[in-house]
C-alpha positions as CSV (number, residue, x, y, z in Angstrom):
1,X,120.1,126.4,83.7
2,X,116.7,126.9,84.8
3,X,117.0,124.7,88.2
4,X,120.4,126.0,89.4
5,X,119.5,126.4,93.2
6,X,123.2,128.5,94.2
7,X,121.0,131.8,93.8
8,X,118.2,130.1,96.2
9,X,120.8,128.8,98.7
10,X,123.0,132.5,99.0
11,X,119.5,134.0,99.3
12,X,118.0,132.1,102.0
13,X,121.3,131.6,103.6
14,X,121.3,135.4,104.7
15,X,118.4,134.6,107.4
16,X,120.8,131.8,108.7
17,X,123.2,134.4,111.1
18,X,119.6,135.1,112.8
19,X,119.0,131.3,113.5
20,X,122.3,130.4,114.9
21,X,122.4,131.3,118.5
22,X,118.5,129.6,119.4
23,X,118.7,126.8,121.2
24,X,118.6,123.2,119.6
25,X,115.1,122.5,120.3
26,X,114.2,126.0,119.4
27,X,115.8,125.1,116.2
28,X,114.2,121.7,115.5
29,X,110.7,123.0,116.4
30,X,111.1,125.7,114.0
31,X,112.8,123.3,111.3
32,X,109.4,121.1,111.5
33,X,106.9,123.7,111.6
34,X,108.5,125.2,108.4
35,X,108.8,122.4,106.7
36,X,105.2,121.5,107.5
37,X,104.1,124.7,106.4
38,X,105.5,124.7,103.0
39,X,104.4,120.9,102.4
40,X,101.0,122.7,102.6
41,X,102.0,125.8,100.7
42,X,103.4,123.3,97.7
43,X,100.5,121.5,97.4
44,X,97.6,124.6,97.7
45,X,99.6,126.9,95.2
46,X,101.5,125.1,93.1
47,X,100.9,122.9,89.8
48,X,103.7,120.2,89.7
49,X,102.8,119.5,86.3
50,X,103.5,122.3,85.2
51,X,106.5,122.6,82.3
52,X,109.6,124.0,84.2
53,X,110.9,126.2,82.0
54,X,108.8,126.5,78.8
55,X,111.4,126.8,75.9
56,X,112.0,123.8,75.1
57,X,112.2,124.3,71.5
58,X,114.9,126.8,71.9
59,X,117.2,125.2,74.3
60,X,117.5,122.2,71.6
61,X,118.3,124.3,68.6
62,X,118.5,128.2,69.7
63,X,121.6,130.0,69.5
64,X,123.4,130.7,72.8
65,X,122.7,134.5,72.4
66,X,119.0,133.9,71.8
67,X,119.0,131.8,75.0
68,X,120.5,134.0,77.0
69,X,117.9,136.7,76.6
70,X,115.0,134.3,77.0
71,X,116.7,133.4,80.4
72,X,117.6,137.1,81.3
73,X,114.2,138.1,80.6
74,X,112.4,135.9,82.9
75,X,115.2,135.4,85.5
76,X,113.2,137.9,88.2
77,X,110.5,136.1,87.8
78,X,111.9,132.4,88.1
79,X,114.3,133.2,91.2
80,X,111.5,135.3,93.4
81,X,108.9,132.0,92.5
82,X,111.8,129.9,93.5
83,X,112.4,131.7,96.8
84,X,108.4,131.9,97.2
85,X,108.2,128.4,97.0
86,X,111.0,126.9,98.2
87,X,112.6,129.7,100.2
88,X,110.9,128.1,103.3
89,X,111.5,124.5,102.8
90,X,115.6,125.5,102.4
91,X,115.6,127.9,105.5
92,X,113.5,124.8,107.7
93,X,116.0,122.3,106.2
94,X,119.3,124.3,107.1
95,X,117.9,124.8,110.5
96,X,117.1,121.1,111.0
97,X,120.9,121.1,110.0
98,X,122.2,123.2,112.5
99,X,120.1,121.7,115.0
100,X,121.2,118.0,114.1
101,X,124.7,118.9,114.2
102,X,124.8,120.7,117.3
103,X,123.1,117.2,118.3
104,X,125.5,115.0,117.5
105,X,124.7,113.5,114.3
106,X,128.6,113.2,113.2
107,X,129.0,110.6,115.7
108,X,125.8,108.6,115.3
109,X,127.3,108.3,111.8
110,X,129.4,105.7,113.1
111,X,126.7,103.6,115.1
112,X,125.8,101.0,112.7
113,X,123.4,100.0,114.5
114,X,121.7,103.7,114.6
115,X,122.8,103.5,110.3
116,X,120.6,100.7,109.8
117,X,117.6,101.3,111.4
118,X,117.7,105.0,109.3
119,X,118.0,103.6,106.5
120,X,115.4,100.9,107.2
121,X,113.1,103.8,107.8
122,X,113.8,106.2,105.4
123,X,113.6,103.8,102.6
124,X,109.9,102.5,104.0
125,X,109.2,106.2,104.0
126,X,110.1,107.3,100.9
127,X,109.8,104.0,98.7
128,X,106.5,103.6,99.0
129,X,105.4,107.0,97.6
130,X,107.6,107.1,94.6
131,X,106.0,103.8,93.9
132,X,102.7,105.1,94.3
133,X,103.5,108.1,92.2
134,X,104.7,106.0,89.6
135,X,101.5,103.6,89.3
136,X,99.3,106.3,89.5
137,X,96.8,105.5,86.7
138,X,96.9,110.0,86.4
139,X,98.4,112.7,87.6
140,X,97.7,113.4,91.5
141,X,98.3,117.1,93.3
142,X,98.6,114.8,96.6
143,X,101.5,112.4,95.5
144,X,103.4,114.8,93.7
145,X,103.7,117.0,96.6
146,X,104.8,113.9,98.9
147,X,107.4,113.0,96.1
148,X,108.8,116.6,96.0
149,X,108.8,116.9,99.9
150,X,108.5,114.0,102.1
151,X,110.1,111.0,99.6
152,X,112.6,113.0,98.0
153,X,114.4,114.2,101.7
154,X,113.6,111.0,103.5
155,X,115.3,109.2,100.5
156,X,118.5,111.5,100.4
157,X,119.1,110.4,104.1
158,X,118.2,106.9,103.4
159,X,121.5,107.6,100.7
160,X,123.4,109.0,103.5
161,X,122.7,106.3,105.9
162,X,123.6,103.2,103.2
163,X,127.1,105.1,102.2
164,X,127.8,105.9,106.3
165,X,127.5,102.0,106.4
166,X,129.1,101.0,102.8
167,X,132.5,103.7,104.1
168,X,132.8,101.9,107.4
169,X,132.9,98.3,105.8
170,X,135.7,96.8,104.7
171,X,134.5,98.2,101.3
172,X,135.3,101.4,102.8
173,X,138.8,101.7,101.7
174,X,137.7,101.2,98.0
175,X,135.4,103.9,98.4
176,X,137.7,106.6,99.6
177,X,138.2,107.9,96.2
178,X,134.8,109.4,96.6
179,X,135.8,111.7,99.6
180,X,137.6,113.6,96.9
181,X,133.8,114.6,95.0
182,X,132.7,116.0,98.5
183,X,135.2,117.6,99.2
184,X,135.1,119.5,96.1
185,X,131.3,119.6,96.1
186,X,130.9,123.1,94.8
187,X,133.0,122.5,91.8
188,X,131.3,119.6,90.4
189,X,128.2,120.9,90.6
190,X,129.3,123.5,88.7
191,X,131.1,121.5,86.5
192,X,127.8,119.3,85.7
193,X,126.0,122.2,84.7
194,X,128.7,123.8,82.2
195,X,129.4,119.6,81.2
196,X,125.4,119.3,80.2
197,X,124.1,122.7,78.9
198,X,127.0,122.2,75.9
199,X,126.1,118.6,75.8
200,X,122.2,119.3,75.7
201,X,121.8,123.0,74.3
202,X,121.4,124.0,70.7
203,X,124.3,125.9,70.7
204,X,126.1,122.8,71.8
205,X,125.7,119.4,70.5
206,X,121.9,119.4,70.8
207,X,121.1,116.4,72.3
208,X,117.9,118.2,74.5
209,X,115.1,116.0,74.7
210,X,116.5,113.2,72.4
211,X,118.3,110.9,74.8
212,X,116.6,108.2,77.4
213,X,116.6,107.4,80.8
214,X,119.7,104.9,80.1
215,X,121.5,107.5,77.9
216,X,121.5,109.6,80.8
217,X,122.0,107.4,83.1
218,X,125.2,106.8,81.4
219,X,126.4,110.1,80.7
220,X,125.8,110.8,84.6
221,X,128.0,107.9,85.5
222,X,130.5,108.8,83.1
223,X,131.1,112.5,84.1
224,X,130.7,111.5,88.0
225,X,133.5,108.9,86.9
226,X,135.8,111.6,85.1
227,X,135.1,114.1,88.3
């Protein structure tokens, strides 16, 4: 499907052999300073409004073989603008990885104390732009490109704080079935994207563009259940 990011990931992940003998704070600095540089590349060159793939029609009633040379016809196109785009905001965040790890961060994930004020600030990061995004009486360049790159990270680590906490509560044990998703993370992201193109595409059961937010809300908690 058009926002697979595997291709992306492989990609960008060949410049990763060159980043791992700098230092941490060699690492960090350049983790920043690319992320800051493709916050501003995002929102001079790119129109978030923009429709992501542009056939809609014929992913909701086209034949599998007429999708498939739609996609293969513009599949140059869509992975080189992915790389262009996000090709720097992947390599800065897999270096702000690396540079995390090497400084401990698998052991602050069981400070509770260091768990709670993350999550305290990640949320009052991030929560206040998606609620301005949302309210927005139109469409704004400036929001858009906060959502996409400061709310949308800041709020996947406010999610990693809250779980670090939930897993060493005495809810933890409850929640151990979980473990098995991540550790089979590859596979059920794969699996959600084989699950939803036949449950979505025309050549499927063509349900594209004709479900809600709670219809998909309960589909994703169904397959995330059966995985």
């Amino acid at each position: 499907w058009h926002g697979d990011i595997l291709a992306s990931y492989a990609l960008v992940g060949f410049a990763l052999p060159a980043l791992a003998r700098l230092p941490g704070a060699r690492l960090f600095a350049l983790g920043l300073s690319g992320y800051g540089a493709s916050v501003l590349f995002f929102y001079l060159a790119v129109d978030p409004f923009a429709s992501p793939n542009g056939g809609a029609a014929l992913f909701a009633s086209g034949s599998y073989a007429e999708m498939l040379a739609w996609r293969a016809a513009r599949y140059a196109d869509t992975l080189l603008g992915g790389l262009v785009v996000f090709g720097p905001q992947l390599l800065a965040l897999f270096a702000l990885g690396l540079a995390l790890g090497r400084g401990g961060l698998e052991r602050r994930l069981r400070d509770r104390r260091f768990l709670g004020r993350a999550l305290l600030a990640c949320s009052a990061l991030a929560l206040p732009i998606l609620i301005a995004e949302r309210l927005a009486s139109a469409p704004s360049r400036l929001l858009a490109t906060l959502e996409y790159l400061v709310a949308s990270p800041a709020l996947g680590f406010a999610y990693l704080a809250g779980f670090a906490l939930l897993f060493g509560s005495p809810l933890g044990r409850a929640l151990r079935p979980f473990a098995a998703v991540g550790r089979t993370a590859l596979s059920a992201y794969l699996a959600q994207s084989l699950v939803c193109t036949l449950f979505f595409y025309g050549y499927g059961f063509g349900f594209y563009g004709r479900t809600g937010v709670a219809a998909n809300l309960a589909l994703s908690l169904l397959l995330y259940a059966l995985q």
